[in-house]
N, C-alpha and C positions, 0 to 999 in steps of 0.2 A: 361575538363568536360567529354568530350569520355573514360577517362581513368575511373575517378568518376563512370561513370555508367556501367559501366565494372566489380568494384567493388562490386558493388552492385550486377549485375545479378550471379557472381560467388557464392558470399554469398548467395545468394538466393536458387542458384543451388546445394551446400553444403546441404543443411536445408533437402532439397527434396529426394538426392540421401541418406542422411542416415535414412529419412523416410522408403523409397523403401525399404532399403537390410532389412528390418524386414518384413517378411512374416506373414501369420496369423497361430497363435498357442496358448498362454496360454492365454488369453483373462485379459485384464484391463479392471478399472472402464471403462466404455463408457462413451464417451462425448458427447451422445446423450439422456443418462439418463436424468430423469425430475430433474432440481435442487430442493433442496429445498428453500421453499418464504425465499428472498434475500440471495440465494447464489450468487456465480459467475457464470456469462450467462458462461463462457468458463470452467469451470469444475465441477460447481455443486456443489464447498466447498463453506463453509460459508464463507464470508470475512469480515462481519461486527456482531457484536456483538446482533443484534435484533432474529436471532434466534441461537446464541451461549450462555452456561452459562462464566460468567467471569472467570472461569479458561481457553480461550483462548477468549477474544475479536479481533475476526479477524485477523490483522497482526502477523504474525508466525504461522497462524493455518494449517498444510499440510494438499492437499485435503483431502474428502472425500471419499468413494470408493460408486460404484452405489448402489443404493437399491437391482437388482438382484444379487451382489457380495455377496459369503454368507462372514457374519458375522465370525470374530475371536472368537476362543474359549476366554470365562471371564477369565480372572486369577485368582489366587486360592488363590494368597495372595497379599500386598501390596507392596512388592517389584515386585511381581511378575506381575505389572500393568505398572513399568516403562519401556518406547519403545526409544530407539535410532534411530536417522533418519541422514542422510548427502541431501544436495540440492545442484546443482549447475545450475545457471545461467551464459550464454553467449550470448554474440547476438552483433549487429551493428549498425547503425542507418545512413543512406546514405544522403548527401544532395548534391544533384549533382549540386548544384553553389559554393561548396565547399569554405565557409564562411573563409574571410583572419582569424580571431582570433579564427579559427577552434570551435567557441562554436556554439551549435545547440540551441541557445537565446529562452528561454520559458520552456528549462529543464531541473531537475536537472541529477535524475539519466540518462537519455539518452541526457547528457549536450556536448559530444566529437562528434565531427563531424567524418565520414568516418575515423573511425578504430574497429576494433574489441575488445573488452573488457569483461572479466571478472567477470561480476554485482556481484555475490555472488556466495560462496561456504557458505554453510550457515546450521551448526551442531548444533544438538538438543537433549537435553533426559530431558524427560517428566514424570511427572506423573498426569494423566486429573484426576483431580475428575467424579463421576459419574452425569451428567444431571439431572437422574431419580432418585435420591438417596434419601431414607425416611429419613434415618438419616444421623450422621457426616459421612463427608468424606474428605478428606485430600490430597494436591498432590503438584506439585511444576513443577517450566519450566526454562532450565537456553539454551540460544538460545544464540551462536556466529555465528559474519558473518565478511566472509575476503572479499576484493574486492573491485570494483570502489564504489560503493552503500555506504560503509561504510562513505564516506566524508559528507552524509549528516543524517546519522543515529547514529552517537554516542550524548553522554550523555557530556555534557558542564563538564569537571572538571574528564574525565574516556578517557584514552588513546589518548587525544585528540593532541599530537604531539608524538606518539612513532614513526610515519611511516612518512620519508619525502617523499611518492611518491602517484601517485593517489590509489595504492593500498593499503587499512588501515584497521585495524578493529575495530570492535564493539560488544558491550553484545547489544544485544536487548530484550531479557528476563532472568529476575534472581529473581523469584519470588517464593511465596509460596501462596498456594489456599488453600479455603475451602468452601464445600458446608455444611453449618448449617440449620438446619431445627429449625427455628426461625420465629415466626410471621404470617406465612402463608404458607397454603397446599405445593405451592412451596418452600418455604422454600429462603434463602440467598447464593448467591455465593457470595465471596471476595476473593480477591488476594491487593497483597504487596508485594512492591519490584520495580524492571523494568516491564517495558511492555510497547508495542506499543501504543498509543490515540485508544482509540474505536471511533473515529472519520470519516466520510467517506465512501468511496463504495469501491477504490480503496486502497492495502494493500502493507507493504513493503514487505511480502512473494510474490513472482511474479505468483506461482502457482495458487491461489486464484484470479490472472487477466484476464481479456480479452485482454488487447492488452500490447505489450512492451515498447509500450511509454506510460508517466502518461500523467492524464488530467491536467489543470493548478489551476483547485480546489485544486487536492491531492498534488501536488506540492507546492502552494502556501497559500493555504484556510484552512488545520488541521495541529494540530503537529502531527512531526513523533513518538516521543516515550514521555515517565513520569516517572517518580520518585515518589511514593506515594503508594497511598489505593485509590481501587474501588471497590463497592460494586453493583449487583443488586438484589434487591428483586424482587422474581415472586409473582406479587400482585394477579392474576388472567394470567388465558391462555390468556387473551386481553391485560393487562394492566403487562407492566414491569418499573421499578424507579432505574434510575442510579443515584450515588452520589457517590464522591469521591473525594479527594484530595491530592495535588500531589504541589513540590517544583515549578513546572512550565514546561515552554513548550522546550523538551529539556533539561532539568537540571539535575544534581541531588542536592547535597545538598554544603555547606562552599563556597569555591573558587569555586565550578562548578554551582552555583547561582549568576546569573550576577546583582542579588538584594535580599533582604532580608525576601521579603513576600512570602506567600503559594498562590497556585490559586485553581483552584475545579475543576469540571465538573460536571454537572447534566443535566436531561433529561429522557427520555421514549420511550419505544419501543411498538406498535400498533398492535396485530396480530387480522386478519379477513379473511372468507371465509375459516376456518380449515389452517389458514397456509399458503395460497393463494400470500392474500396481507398483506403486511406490511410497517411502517410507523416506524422510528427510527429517531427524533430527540434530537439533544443534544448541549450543549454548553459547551465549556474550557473559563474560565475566571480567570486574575488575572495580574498580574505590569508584565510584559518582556523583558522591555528595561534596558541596563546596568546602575550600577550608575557609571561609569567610565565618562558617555557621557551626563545622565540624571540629573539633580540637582531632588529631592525627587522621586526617579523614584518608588515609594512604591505606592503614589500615582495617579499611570497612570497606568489604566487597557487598556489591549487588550482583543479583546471578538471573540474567533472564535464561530462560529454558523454553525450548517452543519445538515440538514434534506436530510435522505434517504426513496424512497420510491418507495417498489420492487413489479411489479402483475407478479405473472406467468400465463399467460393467457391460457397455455394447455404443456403439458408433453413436447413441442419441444419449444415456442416462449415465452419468457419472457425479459418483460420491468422493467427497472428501471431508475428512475428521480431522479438525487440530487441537490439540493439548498446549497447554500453555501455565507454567509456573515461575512466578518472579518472589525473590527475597533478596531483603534489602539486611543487611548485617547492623549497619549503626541504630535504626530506627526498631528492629524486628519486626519488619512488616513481612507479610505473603501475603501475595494474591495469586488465585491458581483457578482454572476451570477452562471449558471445552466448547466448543461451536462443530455444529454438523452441516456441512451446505450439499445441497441435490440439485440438480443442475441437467434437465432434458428439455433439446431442442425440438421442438416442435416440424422445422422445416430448417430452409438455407435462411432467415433472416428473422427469426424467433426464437428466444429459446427461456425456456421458464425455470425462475430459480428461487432456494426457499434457503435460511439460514434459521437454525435453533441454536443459541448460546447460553450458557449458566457461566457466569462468572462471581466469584466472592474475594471482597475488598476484607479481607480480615481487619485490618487496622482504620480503615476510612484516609489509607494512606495515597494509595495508587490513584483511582478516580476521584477525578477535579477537573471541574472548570473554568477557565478564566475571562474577568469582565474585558482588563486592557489589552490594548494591543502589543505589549511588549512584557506582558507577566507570567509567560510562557518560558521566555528567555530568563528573564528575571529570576523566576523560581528555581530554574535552574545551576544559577549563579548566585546563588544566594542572598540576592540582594534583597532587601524586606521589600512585599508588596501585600497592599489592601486587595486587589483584586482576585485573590485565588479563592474559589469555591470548592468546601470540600463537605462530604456528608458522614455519618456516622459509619461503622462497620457493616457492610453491607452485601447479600447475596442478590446479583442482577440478572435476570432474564429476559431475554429478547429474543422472538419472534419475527421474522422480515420476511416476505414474499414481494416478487415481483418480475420481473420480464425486463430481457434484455432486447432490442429492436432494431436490427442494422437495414434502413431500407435501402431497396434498388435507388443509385443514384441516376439521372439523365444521363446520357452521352457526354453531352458539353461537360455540363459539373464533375461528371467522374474521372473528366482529363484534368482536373484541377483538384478535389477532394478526393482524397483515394477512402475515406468509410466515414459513416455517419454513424454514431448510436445514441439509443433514446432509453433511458431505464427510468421507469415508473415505480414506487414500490411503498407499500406498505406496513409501519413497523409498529409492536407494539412494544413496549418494557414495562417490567414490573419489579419490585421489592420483590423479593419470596422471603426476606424477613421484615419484623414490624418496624419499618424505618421508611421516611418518607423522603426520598431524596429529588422528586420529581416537581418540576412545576413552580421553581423559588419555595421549594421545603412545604410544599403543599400537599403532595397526593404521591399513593404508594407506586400508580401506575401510570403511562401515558401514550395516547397514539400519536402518532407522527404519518403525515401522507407528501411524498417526494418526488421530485425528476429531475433529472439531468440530462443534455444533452453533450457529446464527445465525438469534435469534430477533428478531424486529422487532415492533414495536407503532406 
């Protein structure tokens, strides 16, 4: 155990001193800028799709930069609009009772107990359509990611055993947008193709988060990515209308369709107070179980449901509330419950943030973990596998506090890195019923101590 947290203080110590050797000089976004209503309490970008248009509904969307950062010159033509980006993700996740089947049970992406890994190196070139745009506009997103993260972010039927190790990858977007002025002053965004669930608070871009480990909502409660068409129409600056439809959750289409039917998503976005507060709820609906395992599985919907709702209460402290309810039809599982995050900037390059979640696994059906590196996909497809961890019916609480750290980069470096961030953080969980899911089926609670660092190019 002495050793375990040894490991930890070093990692931590790492985080800190490559914070330090950067002095103050070209100035980045501040991470004490005011977000805008529901971005990320820890950087200010959007992360969810209520005030993005659908050419990026949150996951893959790179921050934002502050309101005082000035402004990029327009482009002058439409080649001249697309931007390449590189991201990488690193970090560790400590658990100094140092769990015999080394899994950290409750997660996926920070699922390896005390080692350091890889999350994403995660390459992009874009071209956004424009938000504000009277008329057509036109653009497109093709987003790969290498690393530990990939094992649970590919597409059922797209590279899903090229890589025997925990390192793999995945397209996460490969899409084509457009904003149409159709119908209303706002006009229509759509996109087609791959893309992340507009589903959620928490995103698979990590820059867009507050803390490095997920909640058991986003883990458990949305899909990660779709196959399909989504569309929203700006009915009015209050009132937005998502609809879309998509092969399923996770899918894309033939053999990477573990069943035969289409699902949707629809729902609405809430804006009030100029922007202030907002309300984004939405639902993915449609069959997701294999017919390898299912007799008519066309007929047995699962209904994720997941309502976000962001107030910035002043330029430094902003709240956001998500609800989160999934049922599965063939199995009669639900799982349903809530996470609260608070989120105040201390300064331009600090800003401290705190997550309370109650989540309950009625069935013991939703949360699991898995040993191999391909029983994620598996599970999914029906295919039998030893490797899945699952625990009894279970109500889960977790606690996380930690601090998000964008420091002044040098001069030179900052002509080449456009942001650095460093999130520290510490989590606790617990049972709140008598079941012991923690710790290879040991203990009803468990701490966890983390970082990560998120560098952008």
């Amino acid at each position: 155990m002495n050793q375990t947290i040894g490991k930890a203080a070093c990692w931590l110590l790492s985080c800190s001193l490559l914070a330090l050797a950067s002095h103050p000089a070209a100035a980045q976004a501040p991470v004490g800028a005011a977000p805008a209503a529901g971005a990320s309490p820890a950087t200010g970008a959007v992360p969810s799709p209520q005030s993005a248009p659908v050419n990026q509904p949150k996951p893959g969307e790179p921050a934002k930069a502050a309101e005082a950062a000035p402004a990029p010159a327009a482009p002058t033509s439409w080649v001249g609009g697309i931007k390449l980006s590189a991201q990488f993700e690193g970090g560790a996740l400590i658990s100094p009772t140092n769990p015999s089947d080394g899994l950290n049970f409750g997660h996926l992406f920070t699922d390896r107990a005390n080692q350091f890994v890889l999350n994403q190196a995660l390459l992009t070139a874009q071209r956004a359509t424009d938000p504000k745009a009277t008329d057509y506009d036109f653009g497109f997103k093709l987003q790969a990611l290498y690393g530990t993260d990939a094992r649970y972010t590919q597409f059922l039927g797209e590279l899903n055993r090229t890589f025997g190790t925990r390192y793999q990858l995945a397209f996460i977007e490969a899409n084509a947008t457009a904003h149409l002025p159709w119908l209303t002053a706002g006009g229509i965004d759509v996109k087609a193709g791959q893309f992340p669930s507009p589903l959620g608070f928490e995103t698979i871009d990590p820059s867009t988060n507050p803390f490095y480990s997920h909640s058991y909502l986003f883990n458990f409660g949305v899909p990660f990515v779709s196959f399909g068409g989504l569309a929203i129409t700006h009915v009015s600056p209050l009132l937005d209308i998502y609809l879309g439809v998509d092969s399923g959750t996770n899918t894309t289409v033939g053999e990477g369709d573990q069943n035969t039917a289409a699902a949707g998503t629809a729902g609405f976005n809430l804006t009030f107070l100029d922007g202030n507060l907002t309300v984004l709820a939405l639902t993915h609906f449609g069959p997701e179980n294999p017919e390898r395992t299912v007799p008519n599985t066309d007929s047995y919907y699962r209904y994720f449901n997941d309502a976000v709702i962001t107030y910035k209460a002043s330029d430094k402290l902003t709240f956001t509330t998500e609800f989160n309810l999934v049922r599965d039809d063939f199995v009669r599982a639900n799982a349903f419950g809530g996470a609260q995050y608070v989120s105040y900037a201390l300064n331009d390059n600090v800003a401290l943030n705190a997550r309370g979640e109650v989540y309950r696994d009625d069935n013991g059906f939703f949360v699991t973990a898995f040993r191999g590196y391909h029983d994620f996909v598996n599970a999914q497809l029906g295919i039998p596998t030893a490797g899945v961890v699952a625990a009894r019916p279970t109500t889960y609480g977790e606690i996380t506090l930690g601090l998000t750290w964008k420091p002044t980069l040098p001069g030179a470096v900052s002509n080449v890195v456009s942001a650095l961030m460093i999130r520290p953080e510490v989590r606790y969980d617990r049972a709140l019923t008598n079941t012991r899911p923690f710790n290879a089926g040991a203990d009803r609670g468990r701490f966890t101590f983390g970082s990560d660092f998120v560098l952008t190019f």
